[in-house]
C-alpha positions in Angstrom: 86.5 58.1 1.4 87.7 54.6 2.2 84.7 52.9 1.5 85.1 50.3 -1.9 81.9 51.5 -2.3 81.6 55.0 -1.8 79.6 56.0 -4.4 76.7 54.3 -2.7 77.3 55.3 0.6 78.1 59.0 0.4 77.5 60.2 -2.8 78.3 63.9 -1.9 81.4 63.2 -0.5 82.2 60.8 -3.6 82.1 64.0 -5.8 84.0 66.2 -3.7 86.9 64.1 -2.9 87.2 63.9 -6.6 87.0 67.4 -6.9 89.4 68.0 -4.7 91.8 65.5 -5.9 91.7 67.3 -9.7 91.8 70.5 -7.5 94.9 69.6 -6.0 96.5 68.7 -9.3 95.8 71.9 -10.6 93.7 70.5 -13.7 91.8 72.9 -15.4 88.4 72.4 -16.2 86.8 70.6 -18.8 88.2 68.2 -16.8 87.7 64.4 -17.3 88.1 62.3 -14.0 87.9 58.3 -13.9 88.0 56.6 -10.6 90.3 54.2 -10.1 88.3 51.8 -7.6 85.1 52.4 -9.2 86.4 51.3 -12.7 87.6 48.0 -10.8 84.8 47.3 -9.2 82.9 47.9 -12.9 85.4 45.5 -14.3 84.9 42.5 -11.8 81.0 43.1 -11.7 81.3 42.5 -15.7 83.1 39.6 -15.4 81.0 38.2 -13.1 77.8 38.7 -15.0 79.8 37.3 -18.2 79.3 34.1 -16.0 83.3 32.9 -17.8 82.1 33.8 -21.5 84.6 36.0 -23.0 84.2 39.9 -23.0 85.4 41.6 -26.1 86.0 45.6 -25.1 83.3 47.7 -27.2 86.2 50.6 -28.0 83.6 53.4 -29.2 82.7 53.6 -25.4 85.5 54.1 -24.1 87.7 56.1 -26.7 90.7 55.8 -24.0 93.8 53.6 -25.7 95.6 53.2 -22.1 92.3 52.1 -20.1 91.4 49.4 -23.2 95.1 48.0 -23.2 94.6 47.8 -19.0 91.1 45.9 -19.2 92.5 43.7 -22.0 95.3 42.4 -19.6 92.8 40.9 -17.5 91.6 37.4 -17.5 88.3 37.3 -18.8 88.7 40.2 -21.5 89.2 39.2 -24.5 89.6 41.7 -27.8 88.3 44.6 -29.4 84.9 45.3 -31.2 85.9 48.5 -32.8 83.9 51.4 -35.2 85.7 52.3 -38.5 88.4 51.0 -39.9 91.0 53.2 -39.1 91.0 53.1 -35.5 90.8 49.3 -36.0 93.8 49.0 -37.8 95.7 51.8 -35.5 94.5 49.3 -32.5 95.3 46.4 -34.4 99.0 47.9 -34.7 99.3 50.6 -32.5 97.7 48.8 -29.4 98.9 45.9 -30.8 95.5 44.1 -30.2 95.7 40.6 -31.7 91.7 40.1 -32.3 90.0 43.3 -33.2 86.8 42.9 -34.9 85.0 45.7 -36.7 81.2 46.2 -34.7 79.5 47.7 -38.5 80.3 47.7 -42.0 82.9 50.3 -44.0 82.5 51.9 -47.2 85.8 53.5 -46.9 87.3 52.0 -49.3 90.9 54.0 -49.2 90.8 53.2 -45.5 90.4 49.1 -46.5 92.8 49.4 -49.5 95.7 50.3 -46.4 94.4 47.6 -44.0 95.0 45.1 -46.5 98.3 46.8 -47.1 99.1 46.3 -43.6 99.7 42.7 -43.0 100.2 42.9 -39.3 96.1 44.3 -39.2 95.4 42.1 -42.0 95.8 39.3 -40.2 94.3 41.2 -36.7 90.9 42.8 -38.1 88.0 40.9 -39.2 85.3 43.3 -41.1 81.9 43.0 -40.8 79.5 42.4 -44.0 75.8 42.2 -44.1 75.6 42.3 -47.4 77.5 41.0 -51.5 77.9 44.8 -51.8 80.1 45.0 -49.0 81.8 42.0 -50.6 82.0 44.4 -53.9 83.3 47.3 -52.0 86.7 45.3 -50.5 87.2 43.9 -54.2 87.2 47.8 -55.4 89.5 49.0 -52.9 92.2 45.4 -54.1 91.0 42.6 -56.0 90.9 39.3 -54.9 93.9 38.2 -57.1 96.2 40.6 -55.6 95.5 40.1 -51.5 95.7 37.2 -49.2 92.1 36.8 -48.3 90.6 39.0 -45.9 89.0 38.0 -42.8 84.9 38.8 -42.7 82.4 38.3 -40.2 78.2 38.3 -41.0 76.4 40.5 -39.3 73.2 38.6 -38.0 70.1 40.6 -37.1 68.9 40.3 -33.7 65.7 42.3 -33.3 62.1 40.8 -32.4 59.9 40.6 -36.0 56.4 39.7 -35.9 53.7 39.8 -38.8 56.4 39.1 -41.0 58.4 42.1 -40.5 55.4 44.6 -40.3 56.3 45.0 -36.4 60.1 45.0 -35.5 61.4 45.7 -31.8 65.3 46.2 -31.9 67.6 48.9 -34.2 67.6 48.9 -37.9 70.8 47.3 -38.6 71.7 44.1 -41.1 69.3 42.9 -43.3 70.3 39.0 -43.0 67.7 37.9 -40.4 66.5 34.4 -40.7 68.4 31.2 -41.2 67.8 31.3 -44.8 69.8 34.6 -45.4 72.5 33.9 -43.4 73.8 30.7 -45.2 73.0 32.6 -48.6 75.5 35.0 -47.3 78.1 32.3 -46.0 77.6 30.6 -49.5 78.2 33.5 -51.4 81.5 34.6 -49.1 83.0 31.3 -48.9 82.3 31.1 -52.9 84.2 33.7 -53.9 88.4 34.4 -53.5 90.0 36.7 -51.5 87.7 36.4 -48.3 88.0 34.1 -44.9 84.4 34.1 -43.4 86.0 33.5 -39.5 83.0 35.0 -37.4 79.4 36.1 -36.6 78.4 39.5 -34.8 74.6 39.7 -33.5 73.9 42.7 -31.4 70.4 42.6 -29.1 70.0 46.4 -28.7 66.0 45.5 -27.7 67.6 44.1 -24.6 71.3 45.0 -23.8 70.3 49.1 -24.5 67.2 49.4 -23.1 66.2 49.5 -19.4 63.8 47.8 -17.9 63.7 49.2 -14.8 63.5 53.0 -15.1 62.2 55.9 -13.8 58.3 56.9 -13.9 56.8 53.8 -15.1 56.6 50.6 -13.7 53.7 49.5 -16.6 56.3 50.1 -19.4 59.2 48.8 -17.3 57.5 45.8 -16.6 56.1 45.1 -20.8 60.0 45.9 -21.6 60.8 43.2 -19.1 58.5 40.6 -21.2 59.4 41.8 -24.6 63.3 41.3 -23.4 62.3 37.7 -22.0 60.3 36.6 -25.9 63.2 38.4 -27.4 66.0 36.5 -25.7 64.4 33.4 -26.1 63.2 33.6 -30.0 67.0 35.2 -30.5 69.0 32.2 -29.0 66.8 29.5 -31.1 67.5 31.4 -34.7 70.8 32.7 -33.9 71.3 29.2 -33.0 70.3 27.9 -36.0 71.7 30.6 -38.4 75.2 30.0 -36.7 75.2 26.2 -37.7 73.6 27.0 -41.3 76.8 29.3 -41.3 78.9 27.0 -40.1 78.2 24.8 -43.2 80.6 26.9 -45.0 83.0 27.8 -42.4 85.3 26.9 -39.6 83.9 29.8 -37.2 86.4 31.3 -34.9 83.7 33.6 -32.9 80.2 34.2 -32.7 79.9 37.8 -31.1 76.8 39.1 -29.1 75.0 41.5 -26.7 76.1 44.2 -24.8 76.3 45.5 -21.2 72.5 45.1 -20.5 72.4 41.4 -21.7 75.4 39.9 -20.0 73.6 37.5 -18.4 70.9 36.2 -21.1 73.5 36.5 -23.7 76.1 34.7 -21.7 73.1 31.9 -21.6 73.3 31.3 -25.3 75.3 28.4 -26.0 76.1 29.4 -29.7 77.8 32.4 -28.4 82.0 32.6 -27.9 82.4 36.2 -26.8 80.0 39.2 -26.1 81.0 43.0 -26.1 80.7 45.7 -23.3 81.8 49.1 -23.2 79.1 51.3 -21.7 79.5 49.4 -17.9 83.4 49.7 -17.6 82.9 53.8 -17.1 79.1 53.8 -15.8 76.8 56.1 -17.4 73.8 57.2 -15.9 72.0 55.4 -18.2 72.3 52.4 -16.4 70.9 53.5 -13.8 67.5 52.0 -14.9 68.6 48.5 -15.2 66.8 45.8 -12.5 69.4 43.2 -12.5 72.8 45.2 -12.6 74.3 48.9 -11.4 77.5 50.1 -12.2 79.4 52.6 -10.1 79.9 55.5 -11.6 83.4 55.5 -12.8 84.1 58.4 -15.0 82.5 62.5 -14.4 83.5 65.3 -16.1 83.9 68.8 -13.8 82.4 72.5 -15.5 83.7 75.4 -13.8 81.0 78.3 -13.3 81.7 81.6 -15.2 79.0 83.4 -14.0 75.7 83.8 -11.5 72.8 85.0 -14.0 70.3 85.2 -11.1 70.9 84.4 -7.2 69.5 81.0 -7.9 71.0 79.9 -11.1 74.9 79.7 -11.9 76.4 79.2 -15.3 79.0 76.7 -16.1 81.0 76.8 -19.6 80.4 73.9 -21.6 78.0 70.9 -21.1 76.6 69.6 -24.0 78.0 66.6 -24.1 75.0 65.0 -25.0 74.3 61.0 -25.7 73.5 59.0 -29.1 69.7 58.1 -29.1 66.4 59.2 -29.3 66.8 63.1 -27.8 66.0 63.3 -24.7 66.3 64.5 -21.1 68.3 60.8 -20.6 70.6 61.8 -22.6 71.9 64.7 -20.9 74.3 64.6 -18.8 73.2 64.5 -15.2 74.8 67.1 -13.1 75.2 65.3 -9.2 77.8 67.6 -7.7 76.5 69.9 -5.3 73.4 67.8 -5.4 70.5 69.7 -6.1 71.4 71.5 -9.3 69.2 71.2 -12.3 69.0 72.1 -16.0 66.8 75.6 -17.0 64.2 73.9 -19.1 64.4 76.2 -22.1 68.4 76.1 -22.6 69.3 72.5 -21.0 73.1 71.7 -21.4 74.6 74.1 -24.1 77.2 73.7 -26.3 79.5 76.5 -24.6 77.7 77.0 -21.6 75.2 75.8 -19.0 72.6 77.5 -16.4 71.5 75.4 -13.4 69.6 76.3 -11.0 68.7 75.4 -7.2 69.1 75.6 -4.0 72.8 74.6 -4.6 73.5 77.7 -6.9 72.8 80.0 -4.1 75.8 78.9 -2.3 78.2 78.7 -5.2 81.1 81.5 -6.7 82.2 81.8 -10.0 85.4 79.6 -10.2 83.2 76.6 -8.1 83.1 73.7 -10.2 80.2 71.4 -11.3 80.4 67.8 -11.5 78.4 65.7 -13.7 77.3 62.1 -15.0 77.6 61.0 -18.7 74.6 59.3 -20.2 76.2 56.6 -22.4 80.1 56.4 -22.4 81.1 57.5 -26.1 80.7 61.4 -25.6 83.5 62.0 -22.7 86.1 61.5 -24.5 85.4 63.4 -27.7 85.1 66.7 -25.5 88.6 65.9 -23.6 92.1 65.7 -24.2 92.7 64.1 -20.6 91.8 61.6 -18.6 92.7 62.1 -14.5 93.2 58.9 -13.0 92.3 58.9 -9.6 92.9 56.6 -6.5 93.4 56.6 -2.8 96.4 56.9 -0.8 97.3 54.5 1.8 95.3 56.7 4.8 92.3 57.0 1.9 92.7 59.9 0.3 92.0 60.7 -2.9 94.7 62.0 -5.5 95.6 62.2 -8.8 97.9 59.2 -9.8 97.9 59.5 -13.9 97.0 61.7 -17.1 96.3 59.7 -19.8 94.8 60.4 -23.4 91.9 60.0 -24.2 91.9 58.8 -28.8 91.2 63.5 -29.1 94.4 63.7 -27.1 96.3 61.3 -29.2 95.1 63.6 -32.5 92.4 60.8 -33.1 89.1 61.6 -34.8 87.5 58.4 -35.8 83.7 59.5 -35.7 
């Protein structure tokens, strides 16, 4: 397996020198493997679709401390878009990641009352508001008059509305969508004490999480391809706008956008300063249905079977690591080594165990181990302790060069 692209050209053999190489390192199974050269080659192909705009490491995707402080080393990477408070502040200290901004807003207001305790993440975190009650909600947790000011970003609405709001394409998130609501906002912030408005978030979900070239239909793949395009282009004009309104009231130090899917059109968006990935560094299956990009699939996680129901079908303990979404068969996990394994229809991936059946399952023994695909890239890590880095030796092999934690190993439960 010396190929810097083996994934393509010999998928089987991919999977098994894997295998082997957790095998040899006598790791038990649920085991969680992330290849080495794959992640790199994830890493550069980012960066080159970021076309020199910033990338800020989306955390909640990758839930591995040692693998965010390794991309953040790189040129190009730049910060961390985290998901509750606490893991920003352990970053923002822990990690000792100077720019961590928090991707939704927090009414944990014990959790706040310590990050503004903490002046080293204090002065590192930057909360996200979309709203005067989040304003309300940091003054409850320490008033203005006894804080240095604490540094806010608005979150700016980027889904698709037509007939004024009665159709919307994109996720339910902040409520400030036009122009108009976004300098209320920055008025209102910049008005009262105790805040620092430093930054704007805007997430296209319409176009960085959905993809446009999937399986089964090339009618809907193409209409998501046009609605993407009128989406993109209405976006960058308001967002546009709404960042310069903003900017009326403050000295912006970020404007923060898309996601792994919208690299490109994002990266096209002159109002934007950084834009956030964390699905593509690990390389779900999910993306997999995208027309202009395809990551290598970095990370798997091995089952091992416990026992052979029928001569067709094995079962292997665990599996349900299932993906955040509408439910789904694409967000199972996708089970590619042996090849030719699939789910029984009536039990799919179970939360202890798994049947699949095939002609694979014939061939297999209880003790064999099943290797599988991640939909997104948030669930791995909430089912492991471990993370098995692998990479090759000098004559190609495979092998086991590092255990790391993954946030579960390190005793963290953030969501």
């Amino acid at each position: 397996m010396t190929s810097a692209t083996a994934w393509l050209d010999d998928p089987e053999a991919y999977w098994a020198a894997i295998d082997a190489a957790v095998r040899a390192a006598r790791l038990a199974a649920p085991v969680l493997a992330l290849d080495a050269i794959a992640l790199e080659h994830n890493i550069a192909d980012l960066r080159r679709r970021a076309g020199g705009v910033p990338i800020r490491v989306a955390s909640k995707s990758l839930r591995v401390r040692s693998v965010i402080s390794d991309v953040l080393r790189r040129d190009g990477f730049a910060g961390v878009l985290a998901f509750t408070v606490p893991e920003a502040r352990w970053l923002a200290t822990t990690a000792e990641v100077p720019d961590v901004l928090l991707g939704y807003p927090s009414t944990a207001v014990g959790a706040i009352a310590g990050l503004i305790g903490d002046d080293v993440a204090r002065s590192r975190v930057t909360l996200l508001v979309d709203s005067t009650e989040h304003l309300d909600l940091i003054d409850a947790a320490v008033p203005p008059t006894a804080r240095e000011p604490v540094r806010v970003a608005i979150d700016l609405d980027a889904s698709l509305r037509y007939a004024r709001g009665r159709v919307h394409l994109g996720v339910r998130r902040s409520p400030v969508h036009t122009v108009a609501q976004a300098r209320g906002l920055a008025r209102e912030i910049t008005r009262r004490p105790g805040f620092a408005l430093v930054g704007v978030m805007s997430y296209e979900a319409q176009v960085a999480g959905v993809a446009n070239d999937a399986e089964g239909s090339a009618l809907r793949n193409r209409a998501i391809g046009v609605v993407q395009s009128r989406s993109m282009a209405e976006l960058v004009e308001r967002r546009g706008k709404a960042v310069r309104a903003i900017g009326e009231y403050a000295d912006l130090e970020f404007v923060n956008a898309g996601g792994t899917g919208s690299l490109e059109a994002t990266a096209a968006d002159r109002s934007v300063t950084d834009i956030a990935a964390g699905s593509g560094f690990f390389g779900g299956h999910l993306f997999d249905g995208y027309a202009h990009f395809r990551p290598a699939p970095a990370m798997g996680f091995g089952l091992d079977v416990v026992r052979r129901p029928t001569r067709d079908i094995v079962t292997t303990l665990g599996g349900g690591w299932i993906a955040s979404g509408p439910p789904g068969p694409d967000r199972l996990p996708r089970p590619v080594w042996p090849r030719g394994l699939s789910y029984v229809g009536t039990e799919a991936a179970g939360e202890v165990q798994t049947p699949l059946r095939g002609a694979a399952a014939r061939r297999m023994e209880i003790g064999d181990r099943v290797w599988f695909r991640h939909t997104k890239s948030g669930e791995p890590a909430e089912h492991a302790n471990e993370v098995a880095i692998i990479d090759r030796e000098a004559d190609g092999g495979p092998r086991v060069i590092d255990v790391v934690p993954t946030y579960r190993g390190e005793g963290k439960c953030f969501l």
